[in-house]
DSSP file (Angstrom, degrees, kcal/mol; ACC not computed):
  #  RESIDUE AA STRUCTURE BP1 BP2  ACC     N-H-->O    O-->H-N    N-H-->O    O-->H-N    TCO  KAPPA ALPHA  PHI   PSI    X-CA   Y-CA   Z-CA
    1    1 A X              0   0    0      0, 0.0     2,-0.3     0, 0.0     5,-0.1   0.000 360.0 360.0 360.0 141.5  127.6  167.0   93.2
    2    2 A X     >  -     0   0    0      1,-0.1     4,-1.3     3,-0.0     5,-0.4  -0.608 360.0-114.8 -95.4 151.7  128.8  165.7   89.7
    3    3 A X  H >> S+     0   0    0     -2,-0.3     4,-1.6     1,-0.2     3,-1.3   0.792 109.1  60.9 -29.7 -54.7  127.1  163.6   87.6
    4    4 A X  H >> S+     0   0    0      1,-0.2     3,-3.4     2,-0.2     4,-2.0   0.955 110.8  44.7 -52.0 -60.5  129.7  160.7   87.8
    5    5 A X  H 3> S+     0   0    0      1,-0.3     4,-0.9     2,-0.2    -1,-0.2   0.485 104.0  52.9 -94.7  20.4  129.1  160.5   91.3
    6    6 A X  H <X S+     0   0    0     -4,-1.3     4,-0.6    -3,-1.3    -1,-0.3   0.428 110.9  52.5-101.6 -12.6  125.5  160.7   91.7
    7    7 A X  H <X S+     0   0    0     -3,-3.4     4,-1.0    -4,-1.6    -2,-0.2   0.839 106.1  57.6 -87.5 -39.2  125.3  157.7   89.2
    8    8 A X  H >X S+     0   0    0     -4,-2.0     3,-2.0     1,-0.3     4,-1.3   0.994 112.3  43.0 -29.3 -64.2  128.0  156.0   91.7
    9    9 A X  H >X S+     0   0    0     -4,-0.9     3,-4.1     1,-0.3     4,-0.5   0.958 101.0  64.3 -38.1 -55.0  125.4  156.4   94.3
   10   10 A X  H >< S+     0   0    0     -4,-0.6     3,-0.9     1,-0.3    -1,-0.3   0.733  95.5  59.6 -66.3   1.8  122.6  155.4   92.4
   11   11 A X  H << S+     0   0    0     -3,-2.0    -1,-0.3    -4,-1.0    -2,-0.2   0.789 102.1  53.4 -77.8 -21.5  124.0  151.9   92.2
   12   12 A X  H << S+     0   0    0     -3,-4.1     2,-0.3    -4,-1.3    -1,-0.2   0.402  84.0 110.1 -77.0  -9.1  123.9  151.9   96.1
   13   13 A X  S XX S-     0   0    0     -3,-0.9     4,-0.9    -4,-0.5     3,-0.6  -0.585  75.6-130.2 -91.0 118.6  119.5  153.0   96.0
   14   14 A X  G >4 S+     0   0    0     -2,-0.3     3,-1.0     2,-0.2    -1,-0.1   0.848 105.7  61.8 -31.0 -37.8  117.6  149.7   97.3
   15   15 A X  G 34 S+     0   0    0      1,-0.3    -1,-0.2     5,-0.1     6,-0.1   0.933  97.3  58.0 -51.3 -52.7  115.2  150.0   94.0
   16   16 A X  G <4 S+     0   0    0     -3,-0.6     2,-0.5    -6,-0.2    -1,-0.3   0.540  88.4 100.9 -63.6 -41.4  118.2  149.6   92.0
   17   17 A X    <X  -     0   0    0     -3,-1.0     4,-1.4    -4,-0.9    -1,-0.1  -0.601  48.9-167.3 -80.1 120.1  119.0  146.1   93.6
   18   18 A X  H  > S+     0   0    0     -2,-0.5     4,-0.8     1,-0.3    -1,-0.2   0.849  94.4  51.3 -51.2 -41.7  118.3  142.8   91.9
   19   19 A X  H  > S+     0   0    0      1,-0.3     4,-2.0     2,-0.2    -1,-0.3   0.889 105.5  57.4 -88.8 -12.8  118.8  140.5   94.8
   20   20 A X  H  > S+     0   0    0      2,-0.2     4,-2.1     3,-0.1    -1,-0.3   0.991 114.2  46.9 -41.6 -44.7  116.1  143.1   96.9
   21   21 A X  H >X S+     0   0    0     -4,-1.4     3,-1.8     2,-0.3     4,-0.5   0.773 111.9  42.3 -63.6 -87.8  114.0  141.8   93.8
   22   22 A X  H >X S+     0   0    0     -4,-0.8     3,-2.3     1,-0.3     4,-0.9   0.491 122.7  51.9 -13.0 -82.4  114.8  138.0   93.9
   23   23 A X  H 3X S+     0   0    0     -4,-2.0     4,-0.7     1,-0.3    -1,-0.3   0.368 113.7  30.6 -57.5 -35.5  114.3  138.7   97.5
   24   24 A X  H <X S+     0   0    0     -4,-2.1     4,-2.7    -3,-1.8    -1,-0.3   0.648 116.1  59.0 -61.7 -28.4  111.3  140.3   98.0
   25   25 A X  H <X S+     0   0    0     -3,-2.3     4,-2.1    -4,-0.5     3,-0.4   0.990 114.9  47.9 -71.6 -82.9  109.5  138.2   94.4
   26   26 A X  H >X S+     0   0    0     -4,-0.9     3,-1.7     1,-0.3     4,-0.7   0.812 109.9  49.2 -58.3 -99.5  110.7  134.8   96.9
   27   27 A X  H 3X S+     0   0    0     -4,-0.7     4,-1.5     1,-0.3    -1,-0.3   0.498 112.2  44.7  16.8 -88.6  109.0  136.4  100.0
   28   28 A X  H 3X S+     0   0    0     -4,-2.7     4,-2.0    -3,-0.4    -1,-0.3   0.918 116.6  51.7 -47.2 -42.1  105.6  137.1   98.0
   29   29 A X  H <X S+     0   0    0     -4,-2.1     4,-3.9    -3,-1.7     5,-0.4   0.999 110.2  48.0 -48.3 -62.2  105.9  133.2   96.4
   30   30 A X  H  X S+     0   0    0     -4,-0.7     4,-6.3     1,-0.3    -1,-0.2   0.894 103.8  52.7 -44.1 -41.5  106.3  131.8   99.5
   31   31 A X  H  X S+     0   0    0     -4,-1.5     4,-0.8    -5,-0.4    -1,-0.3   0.879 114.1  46.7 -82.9 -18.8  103.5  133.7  100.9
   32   32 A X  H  X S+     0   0    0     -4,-2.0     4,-0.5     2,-0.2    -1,-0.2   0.943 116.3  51.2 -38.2 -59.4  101.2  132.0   97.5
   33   33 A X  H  X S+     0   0    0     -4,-3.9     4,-0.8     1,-0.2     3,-0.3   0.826  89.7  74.4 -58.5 -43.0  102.9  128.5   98.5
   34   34 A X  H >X S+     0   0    0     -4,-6.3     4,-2.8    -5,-0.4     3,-1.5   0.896 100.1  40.3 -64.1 -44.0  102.1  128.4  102.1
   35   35 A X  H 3< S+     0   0    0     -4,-0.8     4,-0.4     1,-0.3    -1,-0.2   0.777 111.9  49.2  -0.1 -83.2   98.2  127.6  101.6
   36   36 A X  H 3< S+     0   0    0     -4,-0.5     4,-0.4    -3,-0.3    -1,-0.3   0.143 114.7  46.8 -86.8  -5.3   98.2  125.4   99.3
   37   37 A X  H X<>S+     0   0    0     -3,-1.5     5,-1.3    -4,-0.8     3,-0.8   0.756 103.9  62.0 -73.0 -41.5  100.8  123.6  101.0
   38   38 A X  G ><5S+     0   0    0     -4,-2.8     3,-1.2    -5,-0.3    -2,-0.3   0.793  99.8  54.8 -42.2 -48.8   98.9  123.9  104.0
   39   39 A X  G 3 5S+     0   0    0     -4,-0.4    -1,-0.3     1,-0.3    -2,-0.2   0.940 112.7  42.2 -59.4 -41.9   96.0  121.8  102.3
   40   40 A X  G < 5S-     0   0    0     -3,-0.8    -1,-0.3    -4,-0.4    -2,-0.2  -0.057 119.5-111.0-118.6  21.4   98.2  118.9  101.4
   41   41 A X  T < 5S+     0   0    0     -3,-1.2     2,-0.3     1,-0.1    -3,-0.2   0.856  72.0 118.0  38.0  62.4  100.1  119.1  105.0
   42   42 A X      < -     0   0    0     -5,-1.3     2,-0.3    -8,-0.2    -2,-0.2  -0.913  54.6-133.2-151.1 129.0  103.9  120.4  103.8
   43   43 A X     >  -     0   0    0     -2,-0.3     4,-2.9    -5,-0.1     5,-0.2  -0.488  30.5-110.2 -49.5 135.8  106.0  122.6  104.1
   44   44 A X  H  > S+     0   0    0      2,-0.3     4,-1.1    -2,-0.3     5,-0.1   0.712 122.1  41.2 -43.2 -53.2  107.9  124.3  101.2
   45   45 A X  H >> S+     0   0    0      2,-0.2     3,-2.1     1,-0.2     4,-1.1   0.969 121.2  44.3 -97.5 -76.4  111.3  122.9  102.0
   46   46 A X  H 3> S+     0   0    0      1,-0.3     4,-1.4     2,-0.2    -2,-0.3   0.644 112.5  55.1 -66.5 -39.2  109.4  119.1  102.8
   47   47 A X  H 3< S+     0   0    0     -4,-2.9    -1,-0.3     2,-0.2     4,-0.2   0.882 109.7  47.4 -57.2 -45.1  107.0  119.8   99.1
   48   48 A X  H XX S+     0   0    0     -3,-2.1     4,-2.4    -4,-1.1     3,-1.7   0.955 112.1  50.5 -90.3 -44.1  110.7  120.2   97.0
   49   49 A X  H 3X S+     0   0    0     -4,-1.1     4,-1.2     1,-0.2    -1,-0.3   0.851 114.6  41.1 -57.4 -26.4  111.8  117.0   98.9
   50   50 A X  H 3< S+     0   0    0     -4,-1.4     4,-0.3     2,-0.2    -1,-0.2   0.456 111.2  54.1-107.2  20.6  108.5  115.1   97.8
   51   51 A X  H <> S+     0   0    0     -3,-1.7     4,-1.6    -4,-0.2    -2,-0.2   0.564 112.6  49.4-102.1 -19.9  108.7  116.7   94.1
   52   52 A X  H  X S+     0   0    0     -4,-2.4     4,-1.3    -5,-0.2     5,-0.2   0.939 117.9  41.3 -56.1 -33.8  112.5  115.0   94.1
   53   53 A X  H  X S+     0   0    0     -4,-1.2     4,-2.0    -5,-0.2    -2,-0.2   0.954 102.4  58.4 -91.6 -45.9  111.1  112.0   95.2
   54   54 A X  H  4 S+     0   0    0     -4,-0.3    -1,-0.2    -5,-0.2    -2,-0.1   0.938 113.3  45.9 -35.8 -51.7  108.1  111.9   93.2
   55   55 A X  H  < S+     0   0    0     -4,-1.6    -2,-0.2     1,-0.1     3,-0.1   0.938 126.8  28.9 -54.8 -85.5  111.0  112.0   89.8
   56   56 A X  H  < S-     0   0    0     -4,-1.3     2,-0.9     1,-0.2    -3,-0.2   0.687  82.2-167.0 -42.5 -55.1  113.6  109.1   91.4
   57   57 A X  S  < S+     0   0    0     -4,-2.0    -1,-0.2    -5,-0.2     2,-0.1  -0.849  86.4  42.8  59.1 -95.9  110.9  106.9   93.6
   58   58 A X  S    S+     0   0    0     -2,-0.9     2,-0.4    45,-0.2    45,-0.2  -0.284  82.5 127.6 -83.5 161.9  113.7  105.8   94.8
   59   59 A X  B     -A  102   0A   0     43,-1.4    43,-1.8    -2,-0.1     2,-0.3  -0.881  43.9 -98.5-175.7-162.5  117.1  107.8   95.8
   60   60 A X     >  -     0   0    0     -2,-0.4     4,-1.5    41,-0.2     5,-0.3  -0.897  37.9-108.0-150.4 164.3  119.8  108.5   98.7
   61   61 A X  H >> S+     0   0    0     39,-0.3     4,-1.3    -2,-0.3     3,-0.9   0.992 116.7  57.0 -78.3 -59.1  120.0  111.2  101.1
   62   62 A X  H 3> S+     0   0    0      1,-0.3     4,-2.9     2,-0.2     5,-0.2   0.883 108.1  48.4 -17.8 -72.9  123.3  112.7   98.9
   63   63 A X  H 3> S+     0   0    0      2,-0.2     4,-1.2     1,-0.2    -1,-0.3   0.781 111.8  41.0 -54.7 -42.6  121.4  112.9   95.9
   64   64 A X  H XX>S+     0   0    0     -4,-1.5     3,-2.9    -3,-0.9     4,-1.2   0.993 114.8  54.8 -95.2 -67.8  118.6  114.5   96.9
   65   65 A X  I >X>S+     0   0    0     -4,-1.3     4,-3.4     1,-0.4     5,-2.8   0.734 113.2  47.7 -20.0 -58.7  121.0  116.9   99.1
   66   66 A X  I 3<5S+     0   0    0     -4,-2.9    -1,-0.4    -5,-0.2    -2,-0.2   0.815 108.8  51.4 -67.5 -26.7  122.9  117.6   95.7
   67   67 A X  I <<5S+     0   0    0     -3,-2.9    -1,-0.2    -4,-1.2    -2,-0.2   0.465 118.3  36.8 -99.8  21.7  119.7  118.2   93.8
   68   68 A X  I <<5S-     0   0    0     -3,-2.0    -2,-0.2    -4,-1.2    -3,-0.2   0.554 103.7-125.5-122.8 -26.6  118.5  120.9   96.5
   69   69 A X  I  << +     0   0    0     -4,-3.4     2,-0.3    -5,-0.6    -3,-0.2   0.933  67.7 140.0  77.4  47.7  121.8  122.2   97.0
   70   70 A X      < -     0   0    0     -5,-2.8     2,-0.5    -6,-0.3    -1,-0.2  -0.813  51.7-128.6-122.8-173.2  121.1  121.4  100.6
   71   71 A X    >>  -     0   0    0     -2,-0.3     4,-2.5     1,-0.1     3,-1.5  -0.883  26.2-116.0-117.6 170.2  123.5  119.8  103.2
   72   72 A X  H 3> S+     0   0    0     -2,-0.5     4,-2.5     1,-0.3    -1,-0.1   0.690 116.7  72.2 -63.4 -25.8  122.4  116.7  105.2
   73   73 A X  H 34 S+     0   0    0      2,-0.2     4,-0.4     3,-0.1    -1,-0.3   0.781 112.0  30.7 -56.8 -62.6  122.7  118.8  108.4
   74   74 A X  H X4 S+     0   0    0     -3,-1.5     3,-1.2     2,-0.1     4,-0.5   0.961 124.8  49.6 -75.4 -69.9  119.0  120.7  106.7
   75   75 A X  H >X S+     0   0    0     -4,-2.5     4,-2.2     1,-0.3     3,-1.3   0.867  95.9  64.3 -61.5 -62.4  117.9  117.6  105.0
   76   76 A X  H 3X S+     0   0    0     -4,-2.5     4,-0.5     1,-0.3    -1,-0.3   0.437 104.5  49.4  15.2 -63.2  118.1  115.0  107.7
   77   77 A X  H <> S+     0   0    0     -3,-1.2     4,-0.6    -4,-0.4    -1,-0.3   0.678 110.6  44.8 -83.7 -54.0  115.7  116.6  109.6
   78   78 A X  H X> S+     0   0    0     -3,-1.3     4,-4.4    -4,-0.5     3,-0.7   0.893 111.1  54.1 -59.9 -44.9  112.9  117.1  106.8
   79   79 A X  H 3X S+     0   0    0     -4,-2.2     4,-1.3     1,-0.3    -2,-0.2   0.834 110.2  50.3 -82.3 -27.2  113.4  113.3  105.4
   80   80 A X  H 3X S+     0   0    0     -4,-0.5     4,-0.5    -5,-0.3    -1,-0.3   0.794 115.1  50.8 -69.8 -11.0  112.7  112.1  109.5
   81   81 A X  H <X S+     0   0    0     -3,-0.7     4,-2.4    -4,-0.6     3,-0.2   0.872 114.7  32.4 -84.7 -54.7  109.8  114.3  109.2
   82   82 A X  H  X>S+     0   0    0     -4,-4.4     5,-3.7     1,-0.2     4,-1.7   0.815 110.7  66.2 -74.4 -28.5  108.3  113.3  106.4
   83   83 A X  H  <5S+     0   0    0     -4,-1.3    -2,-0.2    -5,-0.4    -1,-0.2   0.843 106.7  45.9 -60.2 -30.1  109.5  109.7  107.2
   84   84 A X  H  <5S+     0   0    0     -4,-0.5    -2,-0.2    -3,-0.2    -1,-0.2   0.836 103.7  60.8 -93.6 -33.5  106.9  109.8  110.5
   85   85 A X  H  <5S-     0   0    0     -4,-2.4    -2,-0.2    -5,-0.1    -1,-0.2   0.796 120.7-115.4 -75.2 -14.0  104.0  111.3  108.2
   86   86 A X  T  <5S+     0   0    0     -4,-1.7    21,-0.2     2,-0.2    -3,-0.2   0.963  84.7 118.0 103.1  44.6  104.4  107.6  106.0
   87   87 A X  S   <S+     0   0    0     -5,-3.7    18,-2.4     1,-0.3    21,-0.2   0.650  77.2  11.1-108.3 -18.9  105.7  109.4  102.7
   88   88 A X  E     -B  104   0A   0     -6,-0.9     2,-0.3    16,-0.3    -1,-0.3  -0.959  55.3-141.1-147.0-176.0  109.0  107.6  102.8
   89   89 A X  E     -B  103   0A   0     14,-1.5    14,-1.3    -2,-0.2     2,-0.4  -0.761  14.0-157.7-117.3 170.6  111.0  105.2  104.2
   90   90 A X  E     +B  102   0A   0     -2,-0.3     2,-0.2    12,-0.2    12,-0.2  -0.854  19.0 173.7-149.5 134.9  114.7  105.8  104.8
   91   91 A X  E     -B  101   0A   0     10,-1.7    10,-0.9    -2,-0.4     2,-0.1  -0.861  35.5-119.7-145.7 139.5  117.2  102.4  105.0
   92   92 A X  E     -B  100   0A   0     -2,-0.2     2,-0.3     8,-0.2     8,-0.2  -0.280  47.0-101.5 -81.3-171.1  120.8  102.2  105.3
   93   93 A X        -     0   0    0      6,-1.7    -1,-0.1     3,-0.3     6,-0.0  -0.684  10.1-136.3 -87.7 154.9  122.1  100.2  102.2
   94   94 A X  S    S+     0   0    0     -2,-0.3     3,-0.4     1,-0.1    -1,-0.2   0.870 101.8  51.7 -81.3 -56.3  122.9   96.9  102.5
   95   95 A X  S    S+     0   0    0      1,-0.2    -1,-0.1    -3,-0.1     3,-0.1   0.378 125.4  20.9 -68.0  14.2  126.4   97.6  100.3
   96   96 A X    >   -     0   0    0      3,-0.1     3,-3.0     1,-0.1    -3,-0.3   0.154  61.4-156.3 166.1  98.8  127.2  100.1  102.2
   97   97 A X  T 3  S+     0   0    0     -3,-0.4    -4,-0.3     1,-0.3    -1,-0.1   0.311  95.2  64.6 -31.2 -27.7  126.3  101.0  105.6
   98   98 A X  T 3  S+     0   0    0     -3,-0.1     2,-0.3    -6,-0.1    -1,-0.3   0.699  84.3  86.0 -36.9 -47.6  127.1  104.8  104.8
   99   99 A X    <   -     0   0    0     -3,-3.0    -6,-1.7   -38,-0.1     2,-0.5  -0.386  64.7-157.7 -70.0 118.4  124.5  105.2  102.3
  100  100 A X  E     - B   0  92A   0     -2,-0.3   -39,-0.3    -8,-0.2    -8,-0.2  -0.626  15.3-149.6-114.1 100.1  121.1  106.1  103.5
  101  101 A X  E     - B   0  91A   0    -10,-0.9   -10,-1.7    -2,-0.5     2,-0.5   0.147   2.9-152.4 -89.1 166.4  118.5  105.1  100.9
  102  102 A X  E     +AB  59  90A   0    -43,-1.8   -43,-1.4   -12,-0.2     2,-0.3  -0.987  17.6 175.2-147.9 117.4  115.2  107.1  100.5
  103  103 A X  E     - B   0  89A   0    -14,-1.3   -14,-1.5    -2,-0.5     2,-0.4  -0.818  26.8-129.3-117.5 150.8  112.3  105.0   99.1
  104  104 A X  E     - B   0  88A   0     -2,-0.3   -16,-0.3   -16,-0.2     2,-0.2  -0.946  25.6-139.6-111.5 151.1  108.3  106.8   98.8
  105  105 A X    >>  -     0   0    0    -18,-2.4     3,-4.6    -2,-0.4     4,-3.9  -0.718  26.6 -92.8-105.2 148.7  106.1  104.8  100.3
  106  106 A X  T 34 S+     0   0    0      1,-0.3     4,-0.5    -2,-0.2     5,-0.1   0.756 128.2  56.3 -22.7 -46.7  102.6  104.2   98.8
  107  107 A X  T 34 S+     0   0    0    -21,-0.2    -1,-0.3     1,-0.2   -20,-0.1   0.603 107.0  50.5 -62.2  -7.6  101.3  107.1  101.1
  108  108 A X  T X> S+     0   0    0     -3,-4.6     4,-1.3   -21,-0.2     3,-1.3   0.711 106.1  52.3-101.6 -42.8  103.9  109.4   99.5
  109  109 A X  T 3< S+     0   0    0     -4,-3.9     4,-0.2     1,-0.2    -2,-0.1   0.592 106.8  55.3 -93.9  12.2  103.0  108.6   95.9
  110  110 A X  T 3> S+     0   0    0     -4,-0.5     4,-0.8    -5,-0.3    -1,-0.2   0.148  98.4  61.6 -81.5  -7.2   99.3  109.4   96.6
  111  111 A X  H <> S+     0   0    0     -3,-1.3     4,-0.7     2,-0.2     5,-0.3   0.862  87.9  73.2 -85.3 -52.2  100.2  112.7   97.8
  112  112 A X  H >X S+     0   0    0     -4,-1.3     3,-3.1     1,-0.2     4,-1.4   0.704  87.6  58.3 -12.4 -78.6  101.4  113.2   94.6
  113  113 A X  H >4 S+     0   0    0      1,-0.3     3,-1.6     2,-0.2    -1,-0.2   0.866 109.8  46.9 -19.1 -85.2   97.7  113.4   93.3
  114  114 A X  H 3< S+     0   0    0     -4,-0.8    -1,-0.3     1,-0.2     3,-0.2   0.606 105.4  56.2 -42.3 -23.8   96.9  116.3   95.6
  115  115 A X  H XX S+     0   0    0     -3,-3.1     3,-0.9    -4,-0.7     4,-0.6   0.552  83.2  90.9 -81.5 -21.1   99.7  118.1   95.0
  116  116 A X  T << S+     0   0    0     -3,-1.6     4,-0.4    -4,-1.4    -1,-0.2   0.628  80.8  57.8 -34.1 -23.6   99.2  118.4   91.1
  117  117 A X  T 3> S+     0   0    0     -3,-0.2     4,-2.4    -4,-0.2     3,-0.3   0.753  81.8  93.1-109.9 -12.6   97.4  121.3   91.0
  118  118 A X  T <4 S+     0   0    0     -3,-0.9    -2,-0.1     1,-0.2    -1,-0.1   0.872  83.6  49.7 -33.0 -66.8  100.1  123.6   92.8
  119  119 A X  T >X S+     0   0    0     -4,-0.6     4,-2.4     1,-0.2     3,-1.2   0.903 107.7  48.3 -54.5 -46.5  101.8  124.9   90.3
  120  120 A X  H >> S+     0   0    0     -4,-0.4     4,-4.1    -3,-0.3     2,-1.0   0.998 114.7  53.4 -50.1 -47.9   98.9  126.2   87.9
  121  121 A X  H 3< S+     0   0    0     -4,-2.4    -1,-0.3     1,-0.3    -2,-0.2  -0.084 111.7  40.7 -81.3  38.3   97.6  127.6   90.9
  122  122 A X  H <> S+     0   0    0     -3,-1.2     4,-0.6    -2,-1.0    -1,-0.3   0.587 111.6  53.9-149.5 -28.4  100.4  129.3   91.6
  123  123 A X  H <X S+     0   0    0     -4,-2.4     4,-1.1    -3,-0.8     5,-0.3   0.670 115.3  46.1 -41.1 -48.1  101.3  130.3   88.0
  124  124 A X  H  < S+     0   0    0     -4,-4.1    -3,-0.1    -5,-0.5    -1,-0.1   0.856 110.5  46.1 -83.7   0.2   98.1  131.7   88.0
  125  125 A X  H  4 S+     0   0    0     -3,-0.1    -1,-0.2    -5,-0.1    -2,-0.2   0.772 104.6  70.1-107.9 -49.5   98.0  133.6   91.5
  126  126 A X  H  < S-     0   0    0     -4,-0.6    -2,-0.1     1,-0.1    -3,-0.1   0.882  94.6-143.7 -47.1 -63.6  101.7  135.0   90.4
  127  127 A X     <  +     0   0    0     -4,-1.1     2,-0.3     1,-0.6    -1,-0.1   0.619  58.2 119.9  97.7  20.0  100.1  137.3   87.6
  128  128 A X        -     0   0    0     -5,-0.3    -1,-0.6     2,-0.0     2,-0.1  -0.907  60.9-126.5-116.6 165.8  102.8  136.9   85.1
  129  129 A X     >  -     0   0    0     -2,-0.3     4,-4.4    -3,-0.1    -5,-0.0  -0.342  28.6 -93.2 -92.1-176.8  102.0  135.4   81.9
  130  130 A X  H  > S+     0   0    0      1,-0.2     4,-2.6     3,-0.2     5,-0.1   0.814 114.7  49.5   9.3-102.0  103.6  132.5   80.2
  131  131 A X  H  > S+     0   0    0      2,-0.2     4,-2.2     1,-0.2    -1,-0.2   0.797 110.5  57.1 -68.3 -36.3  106.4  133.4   78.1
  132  132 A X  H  > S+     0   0    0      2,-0.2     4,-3.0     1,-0.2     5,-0.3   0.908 103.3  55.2 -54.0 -45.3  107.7  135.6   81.1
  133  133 A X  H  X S+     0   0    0     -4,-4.4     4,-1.1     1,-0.2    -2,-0.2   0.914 108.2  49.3 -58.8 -36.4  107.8  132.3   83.4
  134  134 A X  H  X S+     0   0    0     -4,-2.6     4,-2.8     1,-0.2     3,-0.4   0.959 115.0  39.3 -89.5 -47.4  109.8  130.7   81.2
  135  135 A X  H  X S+     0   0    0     -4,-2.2     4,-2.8     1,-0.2    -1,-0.2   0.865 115.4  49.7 -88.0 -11.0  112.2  133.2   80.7
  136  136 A X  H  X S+     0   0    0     -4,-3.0     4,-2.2     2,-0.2    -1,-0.2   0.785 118.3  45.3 -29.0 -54.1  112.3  134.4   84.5
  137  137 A X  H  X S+     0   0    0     -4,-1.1     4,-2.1    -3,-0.4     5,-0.2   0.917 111.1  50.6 -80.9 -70.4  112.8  130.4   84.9
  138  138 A X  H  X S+     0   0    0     -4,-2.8     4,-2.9     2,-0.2    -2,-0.2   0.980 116.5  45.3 -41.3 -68.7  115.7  130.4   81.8
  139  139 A X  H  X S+     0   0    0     -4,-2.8     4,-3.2    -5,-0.2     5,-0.3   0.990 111.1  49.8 -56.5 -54.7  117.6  133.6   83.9
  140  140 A X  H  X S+     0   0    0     -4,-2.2     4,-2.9     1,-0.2     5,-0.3   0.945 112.4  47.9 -62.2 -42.6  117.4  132.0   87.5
  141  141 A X  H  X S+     0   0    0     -4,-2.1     4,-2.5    -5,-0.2    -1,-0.2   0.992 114.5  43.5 -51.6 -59.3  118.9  128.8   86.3
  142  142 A X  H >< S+     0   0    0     -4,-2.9     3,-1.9     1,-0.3    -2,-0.2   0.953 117.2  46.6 -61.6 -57.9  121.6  130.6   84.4
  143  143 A X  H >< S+     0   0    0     -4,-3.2     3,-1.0     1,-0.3    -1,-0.3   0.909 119.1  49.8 -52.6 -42.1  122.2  133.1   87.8
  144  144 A X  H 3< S+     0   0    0     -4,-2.9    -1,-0.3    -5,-0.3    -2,-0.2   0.797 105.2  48.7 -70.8 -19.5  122.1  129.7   89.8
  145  145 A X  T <<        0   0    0     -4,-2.5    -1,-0.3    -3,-1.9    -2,-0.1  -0.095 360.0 360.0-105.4  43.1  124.4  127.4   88.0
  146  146 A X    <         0   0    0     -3,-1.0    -1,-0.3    -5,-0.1    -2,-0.1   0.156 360.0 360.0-129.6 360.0  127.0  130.0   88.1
């Protein structure tokens, strides 16, 4: 076989693929996340809806939809969920019946508290240092906002 086309190939060898990587590094995260979510009673997709809501307080089912890059169709479903465990409220607007506003309720911004310590403990369960998270963190923004 010639050289050109046994580097052709190797571009085809699973090792060789980045989104295996992504995929398999998300996989192993998750499996970090689920615990320690577990203590504080969320799920991973309902924990990134109460760290939006934790920034805003207040918000709209759009926004949050835009800042999860999810569609209401996904979201919908988390925010009644979390809406029956007392962490928000969700109201249409008075200016405009369309709009469905997304308030945390006192029990939601007490969760908070419990959830603080997730991330060290999840930096530190990862096994990479620092200066790697941040630039790990620096590439996946750039690959995402492309």
């Amino acid at each position: 076989m010639s050289k050109v086309k046994s580097q052709k190939d190797e571009v085809l060898l699973l090792k060789n693929q980045i989104c295996f990587s992504m995929y398999s590094s998300m996989h192993r995260l998750m499996k970090l996340y689920r615990p320690l979510l577990a203590d504080i009673g969320l799920t991973y997709p309902q924990y990134i809806v109460m760290l939006v809501m934790w920034e805003e307080k207040i918000s709209t089912v759009s926004k949050i939809g835009e800042r999860l890059q999810l569609d209401s169709g996904t979201l919908t479903p988390l925010l009644k969920r979390l809406e029956q465990m007392d962490y928000l409220i969700r109201e249409r607007s008075n200016v405009d019946e369309r709009i469905v506003n997304i308030v945390l309720t006192k029990k939601g911004k007490s969760l908070r508290e419990k959830a603080k310590l997730i991330p060290e403990k999840i930096f530190c369960l990862s096994g990479i240092e620092e200066t790697q998270a941040s630039q790990l963190k620096q590439i996946l923004d750039q690959l995402g906002s492309h």
